[in-house]
Phi, psi and omega in degrees: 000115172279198195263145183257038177267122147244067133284109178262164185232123171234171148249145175301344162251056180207018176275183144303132204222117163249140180246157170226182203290040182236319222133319212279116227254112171283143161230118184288113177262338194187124170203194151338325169263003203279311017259111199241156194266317187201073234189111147242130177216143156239134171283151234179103195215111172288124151302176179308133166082348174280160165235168168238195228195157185280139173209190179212194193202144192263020155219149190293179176217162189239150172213136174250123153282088191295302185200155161111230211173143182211192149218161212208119180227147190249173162317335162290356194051027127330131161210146181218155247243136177254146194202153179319134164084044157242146177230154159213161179251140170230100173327148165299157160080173202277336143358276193312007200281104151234197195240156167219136187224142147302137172294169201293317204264352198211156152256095179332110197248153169216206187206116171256207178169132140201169185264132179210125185306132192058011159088358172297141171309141178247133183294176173239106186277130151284139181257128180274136205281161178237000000 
């Protein structure tokens, strides 16, 4: 009889690595190809001094901050400060918009998650400056 466990065990240097024009270097824990029914979590590391531009997601998302150091700015220009053991939640829709930049000297790694039928990428909607 085979077996009905589908757990998967990875080691973090043993994902999938996508890079973009920033830098910004992902590592794929569980997505579409993993396989997951509804389920994205990525490991996720700003080099030093990068940012990201405001944006949002039409789902919500949860980020954890593993090491480095940051700042976490909200559609209101709230901004609060990111540090190992910090979590935040970003609600859908542009209410969730925010910006995330590493401080200048270290680069900042997190863990994200949100759901999405079949493990697919969701966009990233840009907030138009006024």
């Amino acid at each position: 009889m085979p077996g009905r466990s589908k757990i998967i065990v990875q080691e973090l240097k043993d994902t999938r690595v996508r890079k973009n024009e920033k830098g910004l270097i992902t590592k794929i824990l569980c997505d579409e190809q993993t396989p997951t029914d509804n389920l994205v979590c990525c490991y996720l590391v700003y080099p030093p001094g990068t940012k990201n531009e405001l944006h949002y997601h039409p789902v919500e998302e949860l980020q954890i901050i593993i090491s480095g150091y940051g700042k976490l700015r909200d559609i209101d220009g709230t901004e609060y400060h990111l540090r190992p053991g910090t979590f935040f939640y970003c609600p859908a829709g542009i209410e969730g918009s925010h910006v995330i930049e590493a401080e200048k000297d270290l680069p900042m790694a997190m863990i994200y998650v949100y759901s999405s039928q079949g493990g697919g990428r969701v966009p990233f909607n840009l907030v138009e400056k006024k």
